[in-house]
ZAMIVEX-557765 format. One record per residue (C-alpha): residue number from 0; x, y, z. Coordinates in Angstrom, 3 decimals, m for minus. Last residue first. Layout:
+-----+----------+----------+----------+
: seq :     east :    north :       up :
+-----+----------+----------+----------+
: NUM :        X :        Y :        Z :
...
+-----+----------+----------+----------+
This chain:
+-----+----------+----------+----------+
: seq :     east :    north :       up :
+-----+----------+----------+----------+
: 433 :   10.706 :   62.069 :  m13.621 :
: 432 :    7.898 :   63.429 :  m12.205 :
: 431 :    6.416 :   60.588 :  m11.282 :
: 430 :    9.964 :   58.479 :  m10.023 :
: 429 :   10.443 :   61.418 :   m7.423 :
: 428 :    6.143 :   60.932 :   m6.572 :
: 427 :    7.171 :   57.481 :   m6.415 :
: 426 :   10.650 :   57.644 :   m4.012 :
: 425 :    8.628 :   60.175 :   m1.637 :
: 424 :    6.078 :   57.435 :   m0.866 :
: 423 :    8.531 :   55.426 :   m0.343 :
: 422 :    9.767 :   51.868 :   m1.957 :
: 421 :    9.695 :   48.365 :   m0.917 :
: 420 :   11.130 :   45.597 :   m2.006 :
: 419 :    9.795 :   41.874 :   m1.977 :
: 418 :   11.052 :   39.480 :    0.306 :
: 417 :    9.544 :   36.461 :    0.833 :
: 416 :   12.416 :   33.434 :    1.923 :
: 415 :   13.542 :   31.401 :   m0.944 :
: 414 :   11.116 :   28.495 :   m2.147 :
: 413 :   13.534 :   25.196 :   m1.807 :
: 412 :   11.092 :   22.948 :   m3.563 :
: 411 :   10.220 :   20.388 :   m1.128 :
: 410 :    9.615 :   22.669 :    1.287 :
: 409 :    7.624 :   24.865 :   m1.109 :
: 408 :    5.577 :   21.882 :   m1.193 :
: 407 :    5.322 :   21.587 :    2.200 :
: 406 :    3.984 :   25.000 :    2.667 :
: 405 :    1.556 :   24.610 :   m0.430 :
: 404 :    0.287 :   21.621 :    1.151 :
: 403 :   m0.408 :   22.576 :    4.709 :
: 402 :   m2.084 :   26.351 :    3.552 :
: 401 :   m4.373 :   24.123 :    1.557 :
: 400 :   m5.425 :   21.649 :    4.209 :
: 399 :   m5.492 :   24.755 :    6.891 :
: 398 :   m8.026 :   26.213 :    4.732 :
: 397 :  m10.534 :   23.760 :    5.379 :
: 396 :  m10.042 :   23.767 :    9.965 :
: 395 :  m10.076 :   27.873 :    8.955 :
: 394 :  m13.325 :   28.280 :    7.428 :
: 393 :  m15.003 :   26.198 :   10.828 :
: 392 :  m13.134 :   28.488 :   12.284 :
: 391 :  m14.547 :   31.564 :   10.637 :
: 390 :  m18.196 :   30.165 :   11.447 :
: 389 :  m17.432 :   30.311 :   15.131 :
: 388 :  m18.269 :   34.555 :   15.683 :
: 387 :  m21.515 :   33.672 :   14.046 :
: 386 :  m23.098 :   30.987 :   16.886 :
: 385 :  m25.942 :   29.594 :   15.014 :
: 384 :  m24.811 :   26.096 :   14.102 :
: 383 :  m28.195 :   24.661 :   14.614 :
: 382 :  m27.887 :   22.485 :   11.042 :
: 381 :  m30.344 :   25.455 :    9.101 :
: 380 :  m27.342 :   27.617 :   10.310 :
: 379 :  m24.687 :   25.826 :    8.778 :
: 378 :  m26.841 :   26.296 :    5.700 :
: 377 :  m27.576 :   29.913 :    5.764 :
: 376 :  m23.943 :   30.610 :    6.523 :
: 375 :  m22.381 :   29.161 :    3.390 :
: 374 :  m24.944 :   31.286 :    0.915 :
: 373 :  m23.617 :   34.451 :    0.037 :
: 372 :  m19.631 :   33.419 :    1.647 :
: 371 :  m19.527 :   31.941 :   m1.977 :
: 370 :  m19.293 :   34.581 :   m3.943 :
: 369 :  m22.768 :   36.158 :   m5.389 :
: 368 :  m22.699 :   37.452 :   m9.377 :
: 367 :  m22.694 :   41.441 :  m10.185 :
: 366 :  m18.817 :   41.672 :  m10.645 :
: 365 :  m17.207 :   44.828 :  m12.004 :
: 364 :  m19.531 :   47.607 :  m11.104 :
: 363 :  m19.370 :   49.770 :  m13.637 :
: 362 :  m17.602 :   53.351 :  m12.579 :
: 361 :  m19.362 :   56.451 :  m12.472 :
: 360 :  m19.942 :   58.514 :  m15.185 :
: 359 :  m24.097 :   59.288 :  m14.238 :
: 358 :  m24.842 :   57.017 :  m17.166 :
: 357 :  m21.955 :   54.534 :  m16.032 :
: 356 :  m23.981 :   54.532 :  m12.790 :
: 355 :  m27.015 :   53.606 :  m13.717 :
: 354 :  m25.996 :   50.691 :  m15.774 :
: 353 :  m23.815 :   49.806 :  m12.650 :
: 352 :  m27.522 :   49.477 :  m11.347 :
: 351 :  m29.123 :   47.615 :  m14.121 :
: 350 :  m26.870 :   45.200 :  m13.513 :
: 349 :  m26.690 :   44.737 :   m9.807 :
: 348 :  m30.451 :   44.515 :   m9.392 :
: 347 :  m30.047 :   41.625 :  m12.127 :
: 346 :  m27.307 :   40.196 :   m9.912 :
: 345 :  m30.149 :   40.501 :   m6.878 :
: 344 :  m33.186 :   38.851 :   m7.800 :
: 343 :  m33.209 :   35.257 :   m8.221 :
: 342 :  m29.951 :   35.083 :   m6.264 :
: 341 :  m31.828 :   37.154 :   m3.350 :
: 340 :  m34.774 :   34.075 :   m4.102 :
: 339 :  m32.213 :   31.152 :   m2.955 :
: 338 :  m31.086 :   33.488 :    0.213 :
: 337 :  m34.570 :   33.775 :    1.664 :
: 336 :  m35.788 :   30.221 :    0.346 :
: 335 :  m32.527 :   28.892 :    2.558 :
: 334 :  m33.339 :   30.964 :    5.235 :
: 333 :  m37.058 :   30.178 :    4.960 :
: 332 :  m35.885 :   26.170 :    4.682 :
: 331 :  m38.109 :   24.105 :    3.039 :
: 330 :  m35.924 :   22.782 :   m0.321 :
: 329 :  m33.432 :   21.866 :    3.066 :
: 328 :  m31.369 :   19.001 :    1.571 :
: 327 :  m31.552 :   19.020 :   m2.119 :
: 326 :  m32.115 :   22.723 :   m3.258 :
: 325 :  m29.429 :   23.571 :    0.210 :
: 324 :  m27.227 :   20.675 :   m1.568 :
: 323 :  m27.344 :   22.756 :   m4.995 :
: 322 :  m27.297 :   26.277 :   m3.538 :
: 321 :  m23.700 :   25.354 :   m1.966 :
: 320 :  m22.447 :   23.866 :   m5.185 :
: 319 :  m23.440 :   27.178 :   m6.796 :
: 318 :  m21.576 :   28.954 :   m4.575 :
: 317 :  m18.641 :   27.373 :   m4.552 :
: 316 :  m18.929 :   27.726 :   m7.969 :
: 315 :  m18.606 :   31.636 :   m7.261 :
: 314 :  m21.093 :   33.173 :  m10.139 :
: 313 :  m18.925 :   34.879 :  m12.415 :
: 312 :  m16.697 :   37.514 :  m12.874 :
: 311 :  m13.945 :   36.187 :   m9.970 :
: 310 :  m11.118 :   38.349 :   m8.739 :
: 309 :  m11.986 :   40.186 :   m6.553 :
: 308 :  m15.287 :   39.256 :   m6.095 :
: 307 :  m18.520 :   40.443 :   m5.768 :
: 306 :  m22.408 :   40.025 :   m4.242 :
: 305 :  m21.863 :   38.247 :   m0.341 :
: 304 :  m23.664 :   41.136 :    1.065 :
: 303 :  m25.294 :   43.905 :   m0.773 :
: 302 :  m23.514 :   47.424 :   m0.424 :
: 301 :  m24.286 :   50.692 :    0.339 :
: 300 :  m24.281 :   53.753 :   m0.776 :
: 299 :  m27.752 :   54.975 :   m0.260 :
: 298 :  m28.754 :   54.123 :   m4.042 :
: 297 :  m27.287 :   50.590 :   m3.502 :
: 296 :  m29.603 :   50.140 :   m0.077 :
: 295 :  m32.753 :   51.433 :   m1.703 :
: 294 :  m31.827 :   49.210 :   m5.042 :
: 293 :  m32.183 :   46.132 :   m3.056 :
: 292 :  m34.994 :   46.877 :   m0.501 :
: 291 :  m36.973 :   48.126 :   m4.405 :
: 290 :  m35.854 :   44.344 :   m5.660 :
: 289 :  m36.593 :   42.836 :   m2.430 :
: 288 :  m39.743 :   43.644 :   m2.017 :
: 287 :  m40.589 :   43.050 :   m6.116 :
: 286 :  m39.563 :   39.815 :   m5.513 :
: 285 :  m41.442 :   38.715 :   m2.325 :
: 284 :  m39.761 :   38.684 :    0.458 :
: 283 :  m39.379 :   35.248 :    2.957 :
: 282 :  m40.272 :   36.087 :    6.462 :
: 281 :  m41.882 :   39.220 :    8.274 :
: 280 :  m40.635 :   41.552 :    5.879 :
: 279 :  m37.634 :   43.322 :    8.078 :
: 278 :  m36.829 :   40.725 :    9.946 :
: 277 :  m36.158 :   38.652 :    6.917 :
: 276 :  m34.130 :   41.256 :    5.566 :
: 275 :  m32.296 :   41.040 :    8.971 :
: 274 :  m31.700 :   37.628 :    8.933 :
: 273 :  m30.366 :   38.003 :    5.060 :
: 272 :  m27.982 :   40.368 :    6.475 :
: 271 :  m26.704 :   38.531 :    8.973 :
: 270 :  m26.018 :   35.606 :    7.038 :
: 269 :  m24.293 :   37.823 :    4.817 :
: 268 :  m21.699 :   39.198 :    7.963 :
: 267 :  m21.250 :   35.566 :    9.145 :
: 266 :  m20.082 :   34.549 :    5.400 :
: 265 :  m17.812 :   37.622 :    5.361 :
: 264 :  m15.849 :   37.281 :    8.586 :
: 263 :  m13.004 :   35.261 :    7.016 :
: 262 :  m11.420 :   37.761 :    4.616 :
: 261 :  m11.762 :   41.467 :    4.959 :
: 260 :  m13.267 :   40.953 :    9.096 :
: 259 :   m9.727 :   39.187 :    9.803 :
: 258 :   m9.787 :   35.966 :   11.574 :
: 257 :   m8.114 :   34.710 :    8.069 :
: 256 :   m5.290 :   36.733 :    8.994 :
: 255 :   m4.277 :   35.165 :   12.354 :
: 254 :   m5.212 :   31.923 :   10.667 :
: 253 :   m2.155 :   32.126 :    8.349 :
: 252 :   m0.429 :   33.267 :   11.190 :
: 251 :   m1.043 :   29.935 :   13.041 :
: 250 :   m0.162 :   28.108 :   10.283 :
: 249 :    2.837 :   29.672 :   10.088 :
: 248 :    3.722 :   28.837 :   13.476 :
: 247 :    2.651 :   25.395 :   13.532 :
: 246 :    3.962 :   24.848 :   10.272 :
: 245 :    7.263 :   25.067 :   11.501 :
: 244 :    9.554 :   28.985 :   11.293 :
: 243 :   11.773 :   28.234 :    7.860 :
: 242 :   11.874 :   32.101 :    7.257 :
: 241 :    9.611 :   30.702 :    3.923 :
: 240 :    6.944 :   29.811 :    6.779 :
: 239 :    5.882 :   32.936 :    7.717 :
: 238 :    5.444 :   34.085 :    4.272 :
: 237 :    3.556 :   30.861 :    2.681 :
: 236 :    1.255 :   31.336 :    5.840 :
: 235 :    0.870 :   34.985 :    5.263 :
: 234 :    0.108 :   34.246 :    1.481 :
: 233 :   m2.161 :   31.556 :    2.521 :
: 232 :   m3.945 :   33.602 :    4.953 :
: 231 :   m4.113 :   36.921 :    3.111 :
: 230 :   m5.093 :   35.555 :   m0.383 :
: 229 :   m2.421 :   35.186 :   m2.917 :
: 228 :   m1.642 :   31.376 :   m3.154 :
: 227 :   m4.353 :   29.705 :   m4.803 :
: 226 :   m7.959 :   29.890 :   m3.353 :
: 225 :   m7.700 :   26.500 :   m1.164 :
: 224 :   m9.753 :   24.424 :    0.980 :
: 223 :  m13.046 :   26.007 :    1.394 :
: 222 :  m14.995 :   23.986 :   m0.778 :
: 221 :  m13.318 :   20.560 :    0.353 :
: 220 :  m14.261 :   21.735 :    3.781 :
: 219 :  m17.882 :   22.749 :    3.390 :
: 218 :  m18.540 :   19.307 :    0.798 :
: 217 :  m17.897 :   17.172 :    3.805 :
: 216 :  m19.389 :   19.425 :    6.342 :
: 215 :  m22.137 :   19.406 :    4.465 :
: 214 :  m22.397 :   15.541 :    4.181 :
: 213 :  m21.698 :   15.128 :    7.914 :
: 212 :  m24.794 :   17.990 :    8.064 :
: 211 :  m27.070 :   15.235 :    5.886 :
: 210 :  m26.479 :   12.083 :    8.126 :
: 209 :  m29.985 :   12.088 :    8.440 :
: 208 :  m29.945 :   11.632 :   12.187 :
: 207 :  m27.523 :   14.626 :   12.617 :
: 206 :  m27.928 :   16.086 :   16.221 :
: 205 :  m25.189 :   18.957 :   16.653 :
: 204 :  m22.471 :   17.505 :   18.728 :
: 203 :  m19.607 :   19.144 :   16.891 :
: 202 :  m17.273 :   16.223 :   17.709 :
: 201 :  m20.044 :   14.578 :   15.065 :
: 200 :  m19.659 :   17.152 :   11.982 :
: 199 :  m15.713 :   16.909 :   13.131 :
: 198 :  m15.525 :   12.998 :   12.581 :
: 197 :  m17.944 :   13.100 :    9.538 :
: 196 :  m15.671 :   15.622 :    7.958 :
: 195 :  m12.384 :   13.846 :    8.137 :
: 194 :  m13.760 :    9.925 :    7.857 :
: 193 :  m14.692 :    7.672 :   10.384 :
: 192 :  m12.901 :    4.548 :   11.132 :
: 191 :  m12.242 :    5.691 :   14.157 :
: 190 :  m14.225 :    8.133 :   16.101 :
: 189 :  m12.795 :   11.312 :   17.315 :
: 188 :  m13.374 :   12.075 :   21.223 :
: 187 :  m16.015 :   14.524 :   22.266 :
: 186 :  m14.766 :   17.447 :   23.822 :
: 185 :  m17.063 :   18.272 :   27.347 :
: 184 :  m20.650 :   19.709 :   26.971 :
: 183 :  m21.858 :   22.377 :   24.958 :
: 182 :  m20.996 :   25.268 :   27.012 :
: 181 :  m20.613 :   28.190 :   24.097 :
: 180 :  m16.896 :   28.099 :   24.444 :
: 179 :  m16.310 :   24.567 :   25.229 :
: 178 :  m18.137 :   23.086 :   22.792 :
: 177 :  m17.187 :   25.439 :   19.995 :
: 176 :  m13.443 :   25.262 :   20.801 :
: 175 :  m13.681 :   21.388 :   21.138 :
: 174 :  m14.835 :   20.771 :   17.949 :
: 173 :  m11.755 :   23.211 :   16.904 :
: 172 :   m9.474 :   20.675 :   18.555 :
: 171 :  m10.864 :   17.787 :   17.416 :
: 170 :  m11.151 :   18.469 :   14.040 :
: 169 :   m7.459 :   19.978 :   13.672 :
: 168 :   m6.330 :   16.732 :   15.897 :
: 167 :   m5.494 :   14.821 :   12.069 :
: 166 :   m4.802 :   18.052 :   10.245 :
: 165 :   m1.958 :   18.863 :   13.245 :
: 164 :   m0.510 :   15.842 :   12.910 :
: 163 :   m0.131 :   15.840 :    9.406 :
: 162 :    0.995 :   18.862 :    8.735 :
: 161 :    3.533 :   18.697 :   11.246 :
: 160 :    4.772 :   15.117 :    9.486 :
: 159 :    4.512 :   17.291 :    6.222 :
: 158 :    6.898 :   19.766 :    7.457 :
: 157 :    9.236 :   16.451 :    8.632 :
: 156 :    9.671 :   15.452 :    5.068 :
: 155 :    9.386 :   18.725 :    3.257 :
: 154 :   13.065 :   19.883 :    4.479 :
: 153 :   14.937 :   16.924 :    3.289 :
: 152 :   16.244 :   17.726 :    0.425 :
: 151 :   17.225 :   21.035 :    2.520 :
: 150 :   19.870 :   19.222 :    4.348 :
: 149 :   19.320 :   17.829 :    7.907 :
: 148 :   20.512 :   19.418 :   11.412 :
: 147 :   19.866 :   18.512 :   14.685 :
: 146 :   18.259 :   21.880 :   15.120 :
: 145 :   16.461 :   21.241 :   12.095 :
: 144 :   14.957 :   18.250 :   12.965 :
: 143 :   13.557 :   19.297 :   15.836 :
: 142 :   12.059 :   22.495 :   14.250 :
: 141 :   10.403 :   20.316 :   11.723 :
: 140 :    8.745 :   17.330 :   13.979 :
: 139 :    7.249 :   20.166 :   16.285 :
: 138 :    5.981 :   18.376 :   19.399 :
: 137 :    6.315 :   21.954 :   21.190 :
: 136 :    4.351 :   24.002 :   18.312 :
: 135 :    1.064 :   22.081 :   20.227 :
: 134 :    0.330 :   25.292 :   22.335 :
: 133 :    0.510 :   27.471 :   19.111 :
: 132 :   m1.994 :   25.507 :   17.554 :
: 131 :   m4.061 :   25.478 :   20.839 :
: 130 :   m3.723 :   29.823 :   20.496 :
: 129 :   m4.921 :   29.709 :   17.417 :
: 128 :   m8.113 :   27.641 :   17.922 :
: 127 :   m8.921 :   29.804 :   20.688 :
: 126 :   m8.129 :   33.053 :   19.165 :
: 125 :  m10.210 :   32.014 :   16.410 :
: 124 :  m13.321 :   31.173 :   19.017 :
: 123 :  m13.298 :   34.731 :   20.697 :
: 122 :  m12.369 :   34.752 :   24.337 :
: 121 :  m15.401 :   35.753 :   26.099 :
: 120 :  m14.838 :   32.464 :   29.170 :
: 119 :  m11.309 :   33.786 :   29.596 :
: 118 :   m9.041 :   31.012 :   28.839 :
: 117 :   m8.260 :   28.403 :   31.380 :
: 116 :  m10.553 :   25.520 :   29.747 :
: 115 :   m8.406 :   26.256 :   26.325 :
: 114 :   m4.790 :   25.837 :   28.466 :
: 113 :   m5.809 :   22.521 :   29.996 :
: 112 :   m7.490 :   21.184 :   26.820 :
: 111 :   m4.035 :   21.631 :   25.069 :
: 110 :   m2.059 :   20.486 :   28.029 :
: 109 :   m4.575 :   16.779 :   27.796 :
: 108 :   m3.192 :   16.189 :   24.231 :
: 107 :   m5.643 :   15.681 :   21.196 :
: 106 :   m6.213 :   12.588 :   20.032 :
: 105 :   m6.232 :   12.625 :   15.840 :
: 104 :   m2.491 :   11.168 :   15.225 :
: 103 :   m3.608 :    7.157 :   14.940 :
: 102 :   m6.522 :    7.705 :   13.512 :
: 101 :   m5.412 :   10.321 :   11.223 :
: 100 :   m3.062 :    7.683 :    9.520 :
:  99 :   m5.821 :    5.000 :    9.193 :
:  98 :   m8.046 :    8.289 :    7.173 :
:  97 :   m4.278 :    8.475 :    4.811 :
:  96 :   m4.415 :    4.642 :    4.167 :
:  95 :   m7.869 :    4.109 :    3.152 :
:  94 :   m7.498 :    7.015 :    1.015 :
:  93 :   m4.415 :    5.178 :   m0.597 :
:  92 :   m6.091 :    2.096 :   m1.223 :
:  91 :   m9.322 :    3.609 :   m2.656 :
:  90 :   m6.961 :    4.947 :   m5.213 :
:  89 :   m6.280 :    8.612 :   m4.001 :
:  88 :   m7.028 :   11.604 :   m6.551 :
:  87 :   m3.694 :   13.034 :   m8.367 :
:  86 :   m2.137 :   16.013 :   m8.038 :
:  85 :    0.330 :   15.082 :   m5.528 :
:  84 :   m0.370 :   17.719 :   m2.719 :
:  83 :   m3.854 :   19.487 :   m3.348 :
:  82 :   m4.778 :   15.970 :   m4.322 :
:  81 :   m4.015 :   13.949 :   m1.397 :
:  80 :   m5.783 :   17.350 :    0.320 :
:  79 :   m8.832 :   16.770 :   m1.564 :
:  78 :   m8.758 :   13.222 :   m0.916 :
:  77 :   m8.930 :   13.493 :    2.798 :
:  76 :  m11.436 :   16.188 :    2.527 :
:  75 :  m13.686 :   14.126 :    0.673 :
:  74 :  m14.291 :   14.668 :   m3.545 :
:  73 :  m17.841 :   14.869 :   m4.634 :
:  72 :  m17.348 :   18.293 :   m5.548 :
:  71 :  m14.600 :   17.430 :   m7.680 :
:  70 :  m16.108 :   18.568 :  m10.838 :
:  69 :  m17.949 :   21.693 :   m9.341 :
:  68 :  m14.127 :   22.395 :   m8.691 :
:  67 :  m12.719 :   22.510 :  m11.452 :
:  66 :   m9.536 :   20.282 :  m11.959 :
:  65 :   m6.488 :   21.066 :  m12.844 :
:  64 :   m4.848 :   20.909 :   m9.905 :
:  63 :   m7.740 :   22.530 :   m8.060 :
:  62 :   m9.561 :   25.395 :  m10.419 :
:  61 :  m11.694 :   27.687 :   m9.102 :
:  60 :  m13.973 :   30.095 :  m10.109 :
:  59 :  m14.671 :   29.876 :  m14.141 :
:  58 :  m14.242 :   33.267 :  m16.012 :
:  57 :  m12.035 :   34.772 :  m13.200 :
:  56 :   m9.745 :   32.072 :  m13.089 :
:  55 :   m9.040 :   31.395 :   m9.553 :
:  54 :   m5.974 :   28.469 :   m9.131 :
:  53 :   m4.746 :   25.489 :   m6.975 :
:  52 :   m2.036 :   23.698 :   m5.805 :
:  51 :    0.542 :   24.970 :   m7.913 :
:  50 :    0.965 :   28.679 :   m6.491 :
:  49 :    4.088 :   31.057 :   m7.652 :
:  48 :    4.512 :   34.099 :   m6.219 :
:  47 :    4.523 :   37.573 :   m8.063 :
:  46 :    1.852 :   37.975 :  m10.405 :
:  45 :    0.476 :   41.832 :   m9.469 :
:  44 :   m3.563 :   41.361 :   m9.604 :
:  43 :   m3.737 :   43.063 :   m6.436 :
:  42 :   m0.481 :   44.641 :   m4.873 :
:  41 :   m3.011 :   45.926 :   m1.933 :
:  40 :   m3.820 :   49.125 :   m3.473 :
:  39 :   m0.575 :   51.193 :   m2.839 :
:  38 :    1.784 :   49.272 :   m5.100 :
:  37 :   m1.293 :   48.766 :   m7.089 :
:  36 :   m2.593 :   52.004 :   m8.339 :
:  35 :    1.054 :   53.119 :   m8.737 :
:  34 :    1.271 :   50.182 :  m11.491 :
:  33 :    3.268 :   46.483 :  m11.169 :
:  32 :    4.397 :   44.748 :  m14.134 :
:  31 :    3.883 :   41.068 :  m14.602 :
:  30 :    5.799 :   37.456 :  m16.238 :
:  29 :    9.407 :   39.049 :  m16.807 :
:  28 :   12.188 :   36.969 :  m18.529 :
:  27 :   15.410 :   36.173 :  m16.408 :
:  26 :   14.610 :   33.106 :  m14.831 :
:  25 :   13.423 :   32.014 :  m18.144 :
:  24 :   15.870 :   29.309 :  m19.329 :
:  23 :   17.709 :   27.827 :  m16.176 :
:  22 :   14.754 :   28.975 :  m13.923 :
:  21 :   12.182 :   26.712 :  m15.979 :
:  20 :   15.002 :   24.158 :  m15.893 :
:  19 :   15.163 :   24.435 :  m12.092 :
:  18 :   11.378 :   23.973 :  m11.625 :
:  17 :   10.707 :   21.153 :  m13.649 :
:  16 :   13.686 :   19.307 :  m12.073 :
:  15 :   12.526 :   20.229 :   m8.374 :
:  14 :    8.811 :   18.818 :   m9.381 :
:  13 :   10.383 :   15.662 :  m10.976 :
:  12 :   12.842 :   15.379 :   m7.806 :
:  11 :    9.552 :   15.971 :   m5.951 :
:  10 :    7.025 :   12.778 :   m7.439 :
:   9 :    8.860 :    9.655 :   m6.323 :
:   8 :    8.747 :   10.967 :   m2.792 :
:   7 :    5.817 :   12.571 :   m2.893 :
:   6 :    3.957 :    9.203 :   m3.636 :
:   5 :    5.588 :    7.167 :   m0.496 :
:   4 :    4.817 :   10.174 :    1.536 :
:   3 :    1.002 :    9.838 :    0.765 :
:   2 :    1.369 :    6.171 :    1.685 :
:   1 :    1.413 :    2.958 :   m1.076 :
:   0 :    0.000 :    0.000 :    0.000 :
+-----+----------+----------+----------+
């Protein structure tokens, strides 16, 4: 039976070879220029890292190795991260293999329950979670290697031992967050036998006699795995850890910025909103409600939740796969109707609107289609997850599986340490004029 490391190993001297002859005979070509607008708008849409485990293309959403992602959808976590890292799916053999290796990693230690049940009763979930990553940093497989010494061929092997420790008591751990934070009840123990998702769907302890929430927690994490290599908690995770510091640390950072109200918060904030619209009517609106509600709030200079992307000019997939299970699973729901019928209504809203605004010379709005934060809440909430400030863990426990394998393959490649130059303010305006 061949093991995840068993398949790395035969595939990074090709990666390292296809790497080194791309550097050989373009290293010195350019692949992006970067404008004013940019330097001091957030470098966005500047191509200056390299990401091979996944990609956004604005015309179709993501793309995994390859492979769109409405294509995969069926994929489980375990084999989304096999794939993130080797990309190729698991034979039935090696999926088998990976779950057996979470059993034997997945129990949590007795310090890091110790120093979560000593936390201030109001500490906020993601500090939780980050702080019991940072607790664990001691069992480091990376940093103890390193200060024995080993040569940078071997720098991926031990990162992916952290990685895979700390994806197989990931589950646990932020199970454990929610149940001890909003008094659930003492951690449940993983099962098993049982697979990623199903194991943190039932360390949750939210009733699930369908089976249907283990099945959205299956499709939530392979959703929210990766979104290439630019956003703010992959690119501070690949930052972090390019200073060699272990995954634990630059996991932990990663997280730091995911807890961020620009990047994690957003599915908590649309939920929000459509609980409020709700409010507002007495229930589900009627169209022409929420078309006049819609262009009341644009024309006051507002904004509708969970409509636009940075990058994307299309409906999110993630989206779509979202809408597809909620269709399947809770046809019934008034949150679910609530945010089904806002897709009905809104991106045409949207349209007509930037039409009004080009007609006043204003700016188009560049993407009228929902991401995928739209319609993530309404079904966690459906489940009895209905505690907002948790939702961005439940973001970060994916996330991690793509921050994970981009860090060890970097490992594996020999990625330098980040560091770009920066310029002053008084250095442009000098450049400007000249």
């Amino acid at each position: 039976m061949s093991t995840l490391q068993d398949v790395l190993r035969q595939k990074i001297p090709a990666y390292r070879e296809e790497v080194g002859n791309l550097l050989k005979t373009h290293g010195g070509k350019s692949i992006s220029e970067v404008n004013v607008q940019q330097a001091y708008g957030g470098m966005r849409g500047v191509k200056g890292m390299i990401c091979d485990t996944s990609v956004v293309e604005p015309d179709k959403g993501l793309i995994i190795r390859g492979r769109p992602l409405l294509e995969i959808k069926h994929l489980w976590p375990e084999e989304i991260f096999y794939l993130l890292l080797t990309g190729e799916e698991p034979d039935a053999e090696a999926k088998a293999a990976l779950q057996q290796d979470y059993d034997k990693r997945a129990t949590v230690p007795d310090y890091v329950w110790d120093v979560l049940y000593a936390m201030p009763d109001d500490s906020h979930p993601m500090c939780m979670l980050d702080t019991a990553i940072l607790v664990m940093e001691r069992e480091s497989v990376f940093r103890k290697w390193y200060d024995k010494g080993m040569t940078k061929q071997e720098y991926w092997i031990p990162a992916l031992e952290d990685g895979l420790q700390l994806l197989a008591r990931l589950p646990g751990v932020a199970a454990g967050v929610y149940r001890i934070r909003y008094k659930k009840g003492s951690p449940v123990g993983w099962t098993p036998g049982l697979d990623w998702g199903a194991n943190y769907a039932n360390m949750l302890g939210i009733p699930d006699p369908t089976g249907s929430f283990a099945k959205l927690m299956r499709l939530y994490l392979n959703f929210h795995s990766d979104h290439e290599g630019g956003n703010v908690s992959a690119n501070t995770c690949h930052t972090v850890g390019s200073a060699l510091s272990d995954l634990y640390y630059s996991v932990s950072a990663g997280l730091n910025g995911l807890a961020g109200p620009l990047h994690g918060l957003a599915n908590q904030e649309c939920l929000a909103w459509i609980l409020e619209l709700m409010e507002k009517f007495g229930g589900v609106p009627d169209e022409k409600a929420l078309r006049d509600f819609a262009f009341a709030t644009l024309r006051s200079g507002k904004v509708i939740p969970g409509y636009g992307h940075a990058v994307l000019r299309v409906t999110d997939p993630r989206y779509a796969g979202f809408l597809e299970f909620g269709k399947e699973y809770l046809p019934e729901d008034p949150v679910f109707q609530t945010v089904s019928r806002v897709y009905d209504v809104i991106p045409k809203v949207l349209q007509e609107y930037s039409e009004e605004r080009v007609k006043a010379g204003k700016a188009p709005i560049a993407n009228c289609w929902p991401n995928v934060d739209a319609g993530s809440g309404a079904l966690l909430y459906h489940y009895g997850l209905t505690e907002f400030p948790y939702y961005t863990v439940l973001f970060s426990v994916s996330r991690s599986m793509g921050m994970i394998s981009q860090l060890v393959l970097n490992r594996a490649l020999g990625t330098a340490i980040t560091r770009p130059k920066s310029v002053s303010t008084e250095w442009v305006r000098k450049q400007m004029k000249a």
